[in-house]
DOTI-136073 format. One record per atom (N, C-alpha, C): residue in one letter; x, z, y. Coordinates in steps of 0.2 Angstrom, whole numbers, padded with zeros to 4 digits, always signed. Layout:
BEGIN
AXZY ...
end
This chain:
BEGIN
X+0004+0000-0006 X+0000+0000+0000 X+0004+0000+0006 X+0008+0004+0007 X+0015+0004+0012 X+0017-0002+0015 X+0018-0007+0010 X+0022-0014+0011 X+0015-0017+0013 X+0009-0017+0012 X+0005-0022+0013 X+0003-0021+0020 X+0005-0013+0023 X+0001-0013+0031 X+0006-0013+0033 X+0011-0015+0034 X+0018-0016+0039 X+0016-0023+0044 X+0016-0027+0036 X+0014-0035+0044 X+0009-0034+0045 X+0003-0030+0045 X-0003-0030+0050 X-0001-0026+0058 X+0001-0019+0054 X+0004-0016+0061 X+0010-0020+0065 X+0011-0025+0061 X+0018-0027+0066 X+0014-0031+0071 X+0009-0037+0066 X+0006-0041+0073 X+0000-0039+0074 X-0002-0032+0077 X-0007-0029+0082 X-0004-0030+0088 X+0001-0028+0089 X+0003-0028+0096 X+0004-0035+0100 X+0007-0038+0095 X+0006-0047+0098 X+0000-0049+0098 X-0004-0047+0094 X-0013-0048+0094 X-0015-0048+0100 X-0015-0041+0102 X-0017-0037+0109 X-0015-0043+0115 X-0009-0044+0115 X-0005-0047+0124 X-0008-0052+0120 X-0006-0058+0115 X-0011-0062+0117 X-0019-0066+0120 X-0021-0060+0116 X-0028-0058+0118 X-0030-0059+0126 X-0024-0051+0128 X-0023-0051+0136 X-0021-0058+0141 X-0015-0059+0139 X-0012-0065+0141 X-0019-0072+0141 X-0022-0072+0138 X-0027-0076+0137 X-0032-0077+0142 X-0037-0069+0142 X-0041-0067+0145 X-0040-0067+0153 X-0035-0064+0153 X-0032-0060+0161 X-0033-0068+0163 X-0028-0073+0162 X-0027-0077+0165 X-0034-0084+0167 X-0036-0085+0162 X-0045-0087+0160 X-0048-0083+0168 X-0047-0076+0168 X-0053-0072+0173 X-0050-0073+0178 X-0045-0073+0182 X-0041-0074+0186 X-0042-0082+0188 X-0041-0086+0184 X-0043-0094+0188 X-0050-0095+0189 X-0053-0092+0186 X-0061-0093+0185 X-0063-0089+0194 X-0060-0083+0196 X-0063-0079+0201 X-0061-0084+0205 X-0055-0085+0206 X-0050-0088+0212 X-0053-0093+0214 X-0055-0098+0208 X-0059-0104+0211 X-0068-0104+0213 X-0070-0097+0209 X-0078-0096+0212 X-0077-0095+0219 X-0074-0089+0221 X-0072-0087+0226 X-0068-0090+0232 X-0068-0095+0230 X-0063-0103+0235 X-0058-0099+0239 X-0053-0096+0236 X-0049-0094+0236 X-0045-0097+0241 X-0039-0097+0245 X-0035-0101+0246 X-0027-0102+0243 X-0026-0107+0240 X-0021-0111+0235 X-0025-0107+0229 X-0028-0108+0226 X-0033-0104+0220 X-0029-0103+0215 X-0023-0109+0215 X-0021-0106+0205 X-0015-0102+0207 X-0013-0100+0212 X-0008-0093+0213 X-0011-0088+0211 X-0018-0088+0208 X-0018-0079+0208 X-0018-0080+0200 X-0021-0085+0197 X-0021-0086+0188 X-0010-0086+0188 X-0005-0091+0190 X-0001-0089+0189 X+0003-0083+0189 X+0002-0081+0196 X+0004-0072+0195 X+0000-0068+0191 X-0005-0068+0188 X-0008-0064+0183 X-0004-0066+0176 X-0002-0073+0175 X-0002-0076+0171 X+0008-0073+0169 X+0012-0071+0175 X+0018-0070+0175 X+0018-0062+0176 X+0013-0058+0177 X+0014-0052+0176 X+0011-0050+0169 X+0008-0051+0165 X+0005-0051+0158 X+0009-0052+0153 X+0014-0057+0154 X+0019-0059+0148 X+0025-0056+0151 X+0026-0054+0156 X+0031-0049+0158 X+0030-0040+0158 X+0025-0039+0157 X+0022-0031+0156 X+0019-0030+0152 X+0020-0026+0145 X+0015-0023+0142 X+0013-0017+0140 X+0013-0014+0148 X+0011-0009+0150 X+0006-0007+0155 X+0001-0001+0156 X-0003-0005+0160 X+0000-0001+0167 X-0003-0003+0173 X+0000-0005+0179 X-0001+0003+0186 X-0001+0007+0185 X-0004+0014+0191 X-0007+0012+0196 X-0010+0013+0199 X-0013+0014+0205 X-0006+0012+0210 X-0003+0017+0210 X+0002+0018+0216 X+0006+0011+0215 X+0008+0010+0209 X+0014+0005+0207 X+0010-0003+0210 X+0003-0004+0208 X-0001-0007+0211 X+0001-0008+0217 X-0001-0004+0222 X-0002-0004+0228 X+0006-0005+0231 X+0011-0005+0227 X+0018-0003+0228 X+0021-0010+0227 X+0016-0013+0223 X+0020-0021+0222 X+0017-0025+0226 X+0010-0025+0230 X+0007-0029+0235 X+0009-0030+0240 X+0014-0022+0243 X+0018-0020+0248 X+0024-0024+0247 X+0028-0024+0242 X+0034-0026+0241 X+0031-0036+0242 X+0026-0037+0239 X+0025-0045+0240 X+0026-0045+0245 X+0023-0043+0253 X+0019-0045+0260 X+0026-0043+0263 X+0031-0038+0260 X+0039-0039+0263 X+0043-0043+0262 X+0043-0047+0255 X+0049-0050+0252 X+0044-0058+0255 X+0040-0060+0253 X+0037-0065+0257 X+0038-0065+0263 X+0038-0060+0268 X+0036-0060+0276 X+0046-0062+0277 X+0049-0061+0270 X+0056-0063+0273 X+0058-0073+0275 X+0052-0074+0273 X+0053-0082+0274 X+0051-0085+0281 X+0048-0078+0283 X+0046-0080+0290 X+0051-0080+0295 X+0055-0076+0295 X+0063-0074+0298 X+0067-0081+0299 X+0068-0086+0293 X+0070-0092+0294 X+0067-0099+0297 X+0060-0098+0299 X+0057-0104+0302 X+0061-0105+0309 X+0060-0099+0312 X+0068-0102+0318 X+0071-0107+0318 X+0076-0103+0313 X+0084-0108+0310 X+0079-0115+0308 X+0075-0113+0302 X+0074-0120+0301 X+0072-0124+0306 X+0068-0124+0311 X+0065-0129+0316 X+0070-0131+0324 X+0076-0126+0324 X+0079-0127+0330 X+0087-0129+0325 X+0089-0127+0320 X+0097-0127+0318 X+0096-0128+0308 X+0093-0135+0306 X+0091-0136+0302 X+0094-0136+0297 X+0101-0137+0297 X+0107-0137+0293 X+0110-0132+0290 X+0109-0128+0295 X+0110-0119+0294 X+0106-0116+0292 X+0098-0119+0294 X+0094-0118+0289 X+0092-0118+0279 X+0094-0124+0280 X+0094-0125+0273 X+0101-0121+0269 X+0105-0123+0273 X+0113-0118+0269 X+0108-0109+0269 X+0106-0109+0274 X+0103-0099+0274 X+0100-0100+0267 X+0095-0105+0267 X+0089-0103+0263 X+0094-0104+0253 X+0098-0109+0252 X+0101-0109+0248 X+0105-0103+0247 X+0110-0099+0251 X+0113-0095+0250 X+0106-0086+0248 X+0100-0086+0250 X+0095-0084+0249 X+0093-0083+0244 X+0090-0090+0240 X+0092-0093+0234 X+0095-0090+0227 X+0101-0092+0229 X+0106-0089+0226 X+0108-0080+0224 X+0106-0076+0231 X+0105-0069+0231 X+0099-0068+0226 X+0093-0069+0227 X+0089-0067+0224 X+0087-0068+0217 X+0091-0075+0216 X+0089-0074+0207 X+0095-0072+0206 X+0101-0069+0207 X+0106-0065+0205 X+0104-0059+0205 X+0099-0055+0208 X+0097-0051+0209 X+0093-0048+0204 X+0089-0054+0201 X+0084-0053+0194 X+0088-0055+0188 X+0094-0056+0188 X+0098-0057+0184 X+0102-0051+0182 X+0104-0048+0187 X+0109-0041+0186 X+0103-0035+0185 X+0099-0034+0182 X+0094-0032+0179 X+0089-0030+0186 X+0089-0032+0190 X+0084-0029+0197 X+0075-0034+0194 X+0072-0031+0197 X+0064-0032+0195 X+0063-0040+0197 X+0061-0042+0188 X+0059-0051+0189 X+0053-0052+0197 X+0049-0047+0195 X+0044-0048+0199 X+0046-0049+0207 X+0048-0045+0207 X+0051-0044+0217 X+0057-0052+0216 X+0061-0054+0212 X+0065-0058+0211 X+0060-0064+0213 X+0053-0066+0208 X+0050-0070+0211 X+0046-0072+0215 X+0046-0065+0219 X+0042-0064+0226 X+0047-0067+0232 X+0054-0064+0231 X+0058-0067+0236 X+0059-0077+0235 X+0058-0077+0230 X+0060-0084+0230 X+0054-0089+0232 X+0046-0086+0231 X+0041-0089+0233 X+0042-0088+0242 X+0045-0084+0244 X+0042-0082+0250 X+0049-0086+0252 X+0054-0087+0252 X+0061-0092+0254 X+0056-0098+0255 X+0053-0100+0253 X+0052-0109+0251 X+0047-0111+0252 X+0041-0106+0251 X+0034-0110+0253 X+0033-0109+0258 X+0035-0102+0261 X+0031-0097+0267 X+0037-0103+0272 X+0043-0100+0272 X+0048-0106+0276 X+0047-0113+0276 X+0045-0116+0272 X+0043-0123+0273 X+0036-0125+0276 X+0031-0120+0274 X+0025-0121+0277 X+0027-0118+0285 X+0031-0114+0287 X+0032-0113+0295 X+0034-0118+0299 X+0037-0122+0295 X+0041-0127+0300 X+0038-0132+0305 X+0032-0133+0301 X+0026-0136+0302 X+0023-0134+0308 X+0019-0129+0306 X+0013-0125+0307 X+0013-0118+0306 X+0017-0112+0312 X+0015-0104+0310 X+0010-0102+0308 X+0004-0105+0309 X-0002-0105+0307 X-0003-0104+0299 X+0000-0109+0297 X-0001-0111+0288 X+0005-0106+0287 X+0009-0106+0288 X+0013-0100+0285 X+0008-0093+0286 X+0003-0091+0289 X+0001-0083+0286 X-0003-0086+0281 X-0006-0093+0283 X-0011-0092+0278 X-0009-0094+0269 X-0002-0097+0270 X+0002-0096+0263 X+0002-0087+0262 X+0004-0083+0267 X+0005-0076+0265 X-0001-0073+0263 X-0007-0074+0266 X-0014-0071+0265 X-0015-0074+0257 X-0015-0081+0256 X-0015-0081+0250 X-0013-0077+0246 X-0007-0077+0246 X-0001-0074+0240 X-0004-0065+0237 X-0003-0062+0244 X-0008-0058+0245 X-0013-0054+0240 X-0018-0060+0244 X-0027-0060+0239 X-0024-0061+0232 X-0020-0066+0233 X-0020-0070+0225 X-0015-0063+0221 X-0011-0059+0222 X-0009-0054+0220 X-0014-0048+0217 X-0017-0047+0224 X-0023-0041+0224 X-0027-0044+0218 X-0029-0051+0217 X-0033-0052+0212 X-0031-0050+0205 X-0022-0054+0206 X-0020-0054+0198 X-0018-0047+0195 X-0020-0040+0200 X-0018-0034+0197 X-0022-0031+0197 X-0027-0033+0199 X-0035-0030+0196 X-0037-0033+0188 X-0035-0039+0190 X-0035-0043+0180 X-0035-0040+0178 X-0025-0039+0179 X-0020-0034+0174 X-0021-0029+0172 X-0025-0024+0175 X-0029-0016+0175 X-0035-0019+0169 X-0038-0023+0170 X-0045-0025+0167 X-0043-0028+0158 X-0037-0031+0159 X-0035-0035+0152 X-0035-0028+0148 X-0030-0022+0153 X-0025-0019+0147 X-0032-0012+0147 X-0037-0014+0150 X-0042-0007+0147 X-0046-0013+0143 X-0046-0018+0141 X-0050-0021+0135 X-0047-0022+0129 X-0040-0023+0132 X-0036-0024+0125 X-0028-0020+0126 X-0033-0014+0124 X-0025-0009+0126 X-0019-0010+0124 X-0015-0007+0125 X-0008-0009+0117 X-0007-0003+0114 X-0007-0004+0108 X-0009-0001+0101 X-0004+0007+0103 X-0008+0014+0102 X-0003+0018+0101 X+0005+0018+0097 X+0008+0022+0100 X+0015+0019+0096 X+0019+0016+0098 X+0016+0009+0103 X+0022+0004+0101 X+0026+0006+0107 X+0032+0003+0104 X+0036+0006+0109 X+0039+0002+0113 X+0041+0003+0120 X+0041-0004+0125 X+0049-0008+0123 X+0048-0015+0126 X+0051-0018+0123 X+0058-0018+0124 X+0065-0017+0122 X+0071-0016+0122 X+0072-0020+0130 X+0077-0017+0131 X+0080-0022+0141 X+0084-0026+0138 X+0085-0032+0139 X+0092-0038+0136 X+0099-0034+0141 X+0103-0035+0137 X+0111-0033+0139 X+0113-0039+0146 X+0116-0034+0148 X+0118-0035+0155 X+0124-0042+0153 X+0123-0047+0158 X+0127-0053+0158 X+0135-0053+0161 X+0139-0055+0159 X+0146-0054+0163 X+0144-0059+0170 X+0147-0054+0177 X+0147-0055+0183 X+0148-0063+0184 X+0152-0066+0179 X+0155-0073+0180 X+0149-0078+0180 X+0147-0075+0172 X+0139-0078+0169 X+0136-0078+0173 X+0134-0072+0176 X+0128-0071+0184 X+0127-0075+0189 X+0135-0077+0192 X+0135-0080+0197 X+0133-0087+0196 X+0134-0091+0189 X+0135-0097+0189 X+0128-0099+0188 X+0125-0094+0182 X+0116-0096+0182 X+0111-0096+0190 X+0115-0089+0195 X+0111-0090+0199 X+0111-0098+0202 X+0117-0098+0203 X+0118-0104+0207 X+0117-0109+0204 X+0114-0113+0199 X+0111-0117+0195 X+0104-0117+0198 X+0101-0111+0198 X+0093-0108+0198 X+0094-0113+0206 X+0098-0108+0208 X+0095-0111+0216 X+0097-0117+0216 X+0098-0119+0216 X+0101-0125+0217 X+0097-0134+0211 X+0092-0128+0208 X+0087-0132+0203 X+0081-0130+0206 X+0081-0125+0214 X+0075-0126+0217 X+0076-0128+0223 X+0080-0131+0227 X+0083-0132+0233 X+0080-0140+0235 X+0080-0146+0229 X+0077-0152+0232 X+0070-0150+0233 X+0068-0148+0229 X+0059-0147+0231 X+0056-0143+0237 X+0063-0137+0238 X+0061-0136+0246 X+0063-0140+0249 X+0069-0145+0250 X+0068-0149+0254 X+0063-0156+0257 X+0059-0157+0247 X+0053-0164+0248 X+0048-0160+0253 X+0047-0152+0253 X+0041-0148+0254 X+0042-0147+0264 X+0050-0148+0264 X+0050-0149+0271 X+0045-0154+0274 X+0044-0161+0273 X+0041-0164+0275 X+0035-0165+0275 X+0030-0163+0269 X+0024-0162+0270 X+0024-0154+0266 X+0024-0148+0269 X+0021-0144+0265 X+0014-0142+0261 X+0010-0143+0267 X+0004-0143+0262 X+0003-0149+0255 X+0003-0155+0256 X+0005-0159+0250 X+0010-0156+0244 X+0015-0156+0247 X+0021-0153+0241 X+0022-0145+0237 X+0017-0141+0240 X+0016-0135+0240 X+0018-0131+0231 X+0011-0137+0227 X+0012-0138+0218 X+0019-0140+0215 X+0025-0144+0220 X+0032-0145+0217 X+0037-0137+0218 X+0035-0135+0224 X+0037-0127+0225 X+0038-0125+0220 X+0030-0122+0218 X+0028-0119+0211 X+0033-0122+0204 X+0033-0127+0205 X+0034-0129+0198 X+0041-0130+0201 X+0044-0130+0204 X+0052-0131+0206 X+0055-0122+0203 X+0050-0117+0206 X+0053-0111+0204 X+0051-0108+0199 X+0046-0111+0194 X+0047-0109+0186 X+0052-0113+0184 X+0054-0119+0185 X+0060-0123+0181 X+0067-0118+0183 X+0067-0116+0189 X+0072-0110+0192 X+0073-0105+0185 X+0066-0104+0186 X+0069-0096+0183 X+0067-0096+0173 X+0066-0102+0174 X+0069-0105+0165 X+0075-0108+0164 X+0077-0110+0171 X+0085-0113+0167 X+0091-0106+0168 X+0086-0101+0171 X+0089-0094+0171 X+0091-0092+0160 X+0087-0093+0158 X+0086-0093+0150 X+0087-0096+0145 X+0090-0103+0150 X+0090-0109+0144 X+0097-0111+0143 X+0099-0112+0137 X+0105-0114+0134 X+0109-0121+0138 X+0113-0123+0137 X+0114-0130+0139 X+0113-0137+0134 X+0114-0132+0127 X+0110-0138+0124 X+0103-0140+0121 X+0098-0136+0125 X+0091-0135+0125 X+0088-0138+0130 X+0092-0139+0137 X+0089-0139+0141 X+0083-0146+0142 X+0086-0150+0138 X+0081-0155+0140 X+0075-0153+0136 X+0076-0150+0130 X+0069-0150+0125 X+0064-0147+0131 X+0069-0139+0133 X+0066-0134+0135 X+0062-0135+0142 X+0066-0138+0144 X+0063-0141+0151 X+0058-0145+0152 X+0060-0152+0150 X+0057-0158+0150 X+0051-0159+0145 X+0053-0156+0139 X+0046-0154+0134 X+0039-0151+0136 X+0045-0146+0140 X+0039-0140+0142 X+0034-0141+0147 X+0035-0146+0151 X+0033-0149+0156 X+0028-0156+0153 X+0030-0159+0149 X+0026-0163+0148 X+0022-0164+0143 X+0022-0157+0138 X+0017-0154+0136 X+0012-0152+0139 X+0014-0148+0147 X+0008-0145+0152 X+0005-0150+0155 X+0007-0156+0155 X+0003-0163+0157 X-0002-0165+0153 X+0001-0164+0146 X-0005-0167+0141 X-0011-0161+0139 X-0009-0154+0142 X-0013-0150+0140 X-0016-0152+0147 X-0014-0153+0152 X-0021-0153+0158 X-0024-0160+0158 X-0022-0164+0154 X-0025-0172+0151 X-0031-0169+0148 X-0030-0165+0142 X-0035-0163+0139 X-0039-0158+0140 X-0038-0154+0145 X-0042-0149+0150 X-0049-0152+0153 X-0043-0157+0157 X-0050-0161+0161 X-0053-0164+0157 X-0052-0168+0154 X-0057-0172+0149 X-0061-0170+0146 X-0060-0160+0141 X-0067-0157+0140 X-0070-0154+0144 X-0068-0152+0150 X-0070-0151+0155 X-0074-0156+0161 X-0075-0160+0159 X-0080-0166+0163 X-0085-0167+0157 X-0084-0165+0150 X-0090-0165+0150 X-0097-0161+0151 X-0096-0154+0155 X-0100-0152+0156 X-0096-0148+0161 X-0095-0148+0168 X-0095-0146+0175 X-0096-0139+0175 X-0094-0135+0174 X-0097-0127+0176 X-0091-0123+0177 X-0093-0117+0182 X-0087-0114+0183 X-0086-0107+0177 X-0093-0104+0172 X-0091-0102+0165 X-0087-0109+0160 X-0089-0114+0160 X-0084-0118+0156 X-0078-0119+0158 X-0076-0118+0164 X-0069-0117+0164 X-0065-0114+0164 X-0070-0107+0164 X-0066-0100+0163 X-0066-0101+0153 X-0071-0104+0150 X-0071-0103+0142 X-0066-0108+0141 X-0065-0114+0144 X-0059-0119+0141 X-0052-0115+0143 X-0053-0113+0148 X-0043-0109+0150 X-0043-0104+0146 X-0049-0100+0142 X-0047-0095+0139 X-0045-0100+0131 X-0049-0105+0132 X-0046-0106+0123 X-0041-0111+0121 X-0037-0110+0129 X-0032-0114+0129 X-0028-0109+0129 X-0030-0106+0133 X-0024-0100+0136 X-0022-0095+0128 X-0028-0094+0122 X-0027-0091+0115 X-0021-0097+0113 X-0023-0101+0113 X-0020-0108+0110 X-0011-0106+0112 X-0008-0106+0119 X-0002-0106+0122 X-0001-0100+0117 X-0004-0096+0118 X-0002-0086+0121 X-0001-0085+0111 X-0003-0088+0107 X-0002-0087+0100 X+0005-0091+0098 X+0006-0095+0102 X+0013-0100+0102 X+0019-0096+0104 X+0016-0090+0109 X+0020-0088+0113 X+0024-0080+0110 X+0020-0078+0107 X+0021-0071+0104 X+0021-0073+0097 X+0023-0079+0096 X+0024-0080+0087 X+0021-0077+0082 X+0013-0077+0084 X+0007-0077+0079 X+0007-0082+0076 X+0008-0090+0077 X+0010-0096+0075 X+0017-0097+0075 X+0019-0095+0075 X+0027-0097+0074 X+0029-0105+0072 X+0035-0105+0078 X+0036-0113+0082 X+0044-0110+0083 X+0048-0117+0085 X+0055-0117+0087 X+0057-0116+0093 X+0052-0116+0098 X+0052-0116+0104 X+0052-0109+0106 X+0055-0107+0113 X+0058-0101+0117 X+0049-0099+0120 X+0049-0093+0117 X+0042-0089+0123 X+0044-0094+0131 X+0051-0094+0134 X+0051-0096+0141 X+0048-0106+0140 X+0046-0108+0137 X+0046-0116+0136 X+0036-0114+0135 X+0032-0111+0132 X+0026-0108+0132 X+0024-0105+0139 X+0029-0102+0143 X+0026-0098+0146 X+0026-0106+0152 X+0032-0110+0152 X+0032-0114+0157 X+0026-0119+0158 X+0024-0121+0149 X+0018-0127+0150 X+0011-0124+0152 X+0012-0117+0151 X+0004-0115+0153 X+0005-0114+0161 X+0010-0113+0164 X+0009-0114+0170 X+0011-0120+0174 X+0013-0124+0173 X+0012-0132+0171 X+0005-0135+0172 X+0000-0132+0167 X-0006-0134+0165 X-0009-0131+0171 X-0010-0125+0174 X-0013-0121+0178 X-0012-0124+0185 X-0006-0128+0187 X-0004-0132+0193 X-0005-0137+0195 X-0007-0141+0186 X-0009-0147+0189 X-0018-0147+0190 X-0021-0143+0184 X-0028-0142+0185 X-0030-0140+0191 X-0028-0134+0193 X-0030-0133+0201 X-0031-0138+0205 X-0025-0140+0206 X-0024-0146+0211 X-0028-0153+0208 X-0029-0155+0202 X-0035-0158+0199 X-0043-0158+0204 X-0044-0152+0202 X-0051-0146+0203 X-0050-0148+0214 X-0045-0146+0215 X-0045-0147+0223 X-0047-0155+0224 X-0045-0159+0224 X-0043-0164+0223 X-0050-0168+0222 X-0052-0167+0216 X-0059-0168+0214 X-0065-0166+0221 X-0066-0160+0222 X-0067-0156+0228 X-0069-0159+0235 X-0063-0162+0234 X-0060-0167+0242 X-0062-0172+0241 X-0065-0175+0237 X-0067-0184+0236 X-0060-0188+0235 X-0054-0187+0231 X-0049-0190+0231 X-0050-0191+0225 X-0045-0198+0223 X-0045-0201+0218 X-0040-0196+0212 X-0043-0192+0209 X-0039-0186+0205 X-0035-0191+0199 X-0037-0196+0198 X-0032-0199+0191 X-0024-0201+0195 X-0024-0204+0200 X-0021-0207+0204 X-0016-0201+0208 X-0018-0196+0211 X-0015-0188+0212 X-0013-0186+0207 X-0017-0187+0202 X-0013-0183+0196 X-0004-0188+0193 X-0005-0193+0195 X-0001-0198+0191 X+0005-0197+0197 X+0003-0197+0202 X+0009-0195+0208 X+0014-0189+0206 X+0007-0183+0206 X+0011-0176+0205 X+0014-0175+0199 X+0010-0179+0192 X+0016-0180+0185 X+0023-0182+0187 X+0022-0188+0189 X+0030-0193+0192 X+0034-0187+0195 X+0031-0183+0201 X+0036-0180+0204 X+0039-0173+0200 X+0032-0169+0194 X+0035-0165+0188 X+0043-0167+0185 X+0040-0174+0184 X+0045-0177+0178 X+0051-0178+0180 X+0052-0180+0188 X+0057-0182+0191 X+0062-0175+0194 X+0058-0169+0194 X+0060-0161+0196 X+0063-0160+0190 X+0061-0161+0186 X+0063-0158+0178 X+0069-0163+0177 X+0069-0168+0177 X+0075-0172+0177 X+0081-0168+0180 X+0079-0170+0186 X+0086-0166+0190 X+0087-0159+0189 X+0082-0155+0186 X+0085-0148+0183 X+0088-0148+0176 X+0088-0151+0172 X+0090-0154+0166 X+0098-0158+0168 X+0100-0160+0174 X+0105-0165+0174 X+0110-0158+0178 X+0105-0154+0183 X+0108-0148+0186 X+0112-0145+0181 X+0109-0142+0172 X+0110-0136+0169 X+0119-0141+0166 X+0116-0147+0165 X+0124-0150+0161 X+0130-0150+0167 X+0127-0153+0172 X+0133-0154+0177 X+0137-0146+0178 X+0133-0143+0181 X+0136-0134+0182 X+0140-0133+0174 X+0138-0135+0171 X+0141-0129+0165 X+0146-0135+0162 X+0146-0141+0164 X+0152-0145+0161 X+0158-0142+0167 X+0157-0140+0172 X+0161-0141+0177 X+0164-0134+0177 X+0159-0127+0174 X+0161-0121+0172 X+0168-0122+0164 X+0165-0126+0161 X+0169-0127+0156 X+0177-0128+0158 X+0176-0135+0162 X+0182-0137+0163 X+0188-0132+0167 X+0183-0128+0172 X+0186-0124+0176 X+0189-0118+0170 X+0186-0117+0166 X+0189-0111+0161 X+0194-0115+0159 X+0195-0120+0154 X+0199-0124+0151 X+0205-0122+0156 X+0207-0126+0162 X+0210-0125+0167 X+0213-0121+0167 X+0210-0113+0168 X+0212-0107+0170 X+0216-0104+0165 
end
């Protein structure tokens, strides 16, 4: 009897996140968009990236501690609209060397979370300022809401589907040699640096390349050099064919419970691939990327659709530009580490 409940209690606990991971993110797109949120899939993806990074539930105060820490480490992009709009060279050198601090900073064990708050608020908030101060608070107001929302999910998922007495929280990975640190940060930034500069030009337009420039960031933070293209490139155009498929059982019948029920039974679909309930070759961080993949082009689908624009045609644009980001991040991960190589050799 001993041997037979061991694999049950082993996968309860992936059961659980699953489940969560599913729901949370499903209730979180669902409200965002009832509620015409503004940029609406920021609050499914920050539910979507607190969920698989916590599986623990969240305090009050800690809540209230990380909305605060968003509305600072965001409000830090607004500091550089100056430089960008009057000394634009210095600008982009500041925002890269920013860049580079911040995901060195979630590298050297400091909080993923605040890690990817500084880099959202570097690049969207600073880009949308350059424009229009205006659209800069109202990128901040979003982030915001879309936070406030995705920590009420988080609280909501883990009293539906608690995690099992017992389990014990998940080991910290081993601290990286200084050398290592500095080379991945600079890779990260530097794999989200051209999409800040397309988003110069039109921010509101390019807002979704952001997005998807700063997961590809903080996955080539995890990825191998000789995975990179699977991990990358795969997992990107996997999130294409899932939002191919989204939309299309989702025009058959238009509702805003249908598309809370198809993202949850997509979101089961990802989230079992993810926690190795289906066990697959693929990296949790290659799952975690195409579900937010899926959730970036969907939205923008959904808005798209909303506005009377032609959504196959916007869609076919924003793939090319997926596909052409992931390229350069994929060419970013070889060139830096051939050039680390040879520099070893050398030494």
């Amino acid at each position: 009897m001993p041997t037979e409940s061991r694999p049950i209690s082993s996968r309860q606990p992936r059961a659980q996140r699953a489940l969560r991971l599913a729901s949370g993110t499903a209730l979180s797109l669902a409200v965002s968009f009832g509620l015409a949120m503004p940029i609406p899939f920021l609050a499914p993806i920050l539910a979507l990236i607190m969920l698989a990074s916590m599986n623990r539930p969240l305090p009050l105060k800690a809540g209230l501690g990380l909305t605060l820490i968003l509305m600072l480490t965001t409000g830090s992009g607004l500091l550089l609209i100056p430089l960008l709009r009057y000394y634009p060279f210095s600008g982009v050198l500041m925002v890269g060397l920013c860049l580079y601090l911040a995901f060195g900073y979630g590298l050297r064990g400091g909080n993923n979370l605040t890690a990817t708050f500084l880099v959202i608020g570097l690049t969207m908030i600073s880009a949308a300022g350059t424009v229009d101060f205006g659209l800069a608070l109202m990128v901040i107001a979003a982030l915001v809401k879309g936070l406030v929302l995705a920590v009420l999910v988080f609280s909501l998922s883990h009293w539906l589907f608690p995690e099992p007495a017992g389990t014990q929280a998940a080991p910290t990975a081993p601290p990286l040699p200084a050398e290592t640190v500095d080379w991945i940060a600079l890779r990260a930034a530097l794999v989200v640096l051209p999409a800040f500069l397309l988003a110069l030009v039109d921010p509101a337009s390019y807002m979704p390349i952001i997005m998807k420039a700063v997961s590809l960031g903080q996955q080539s933070c995890t990825t191998s050099v000789r995975d990179a293209g699977r991990e990358l490139l795969g997992s990107t155009l996997l999130g294409g064919l899932l939002a191919i498929l989204f939309w299309g059982a989702l025009s058959l019948f238009v509702h805003l419970w249908m598309f809370y029920l198809w993202m949850l039974l997509f979101g089961l679909v990802v989230a079992r691939k993810l926690y190795a309930l289906s066990p697959t070759r693929q990296t949790p961080g290659f799952w975690l990327n195409s579900m937010t993949t899926l959730i970036i082009l969907l939205g923008q689908s959904v808005q798209d659709s909303a506005a009377g624009s032609d959504v196959f045609a916007a869609f076919a644009v924003r793939m090319g530009l997926f596909i052409v980001v992931t390229l350069y991040a994929c060419a970013m991960v070889h060139v830096l580490d051939q050039r680390r190589r040879t520099r070893q050799t050398a030494t």
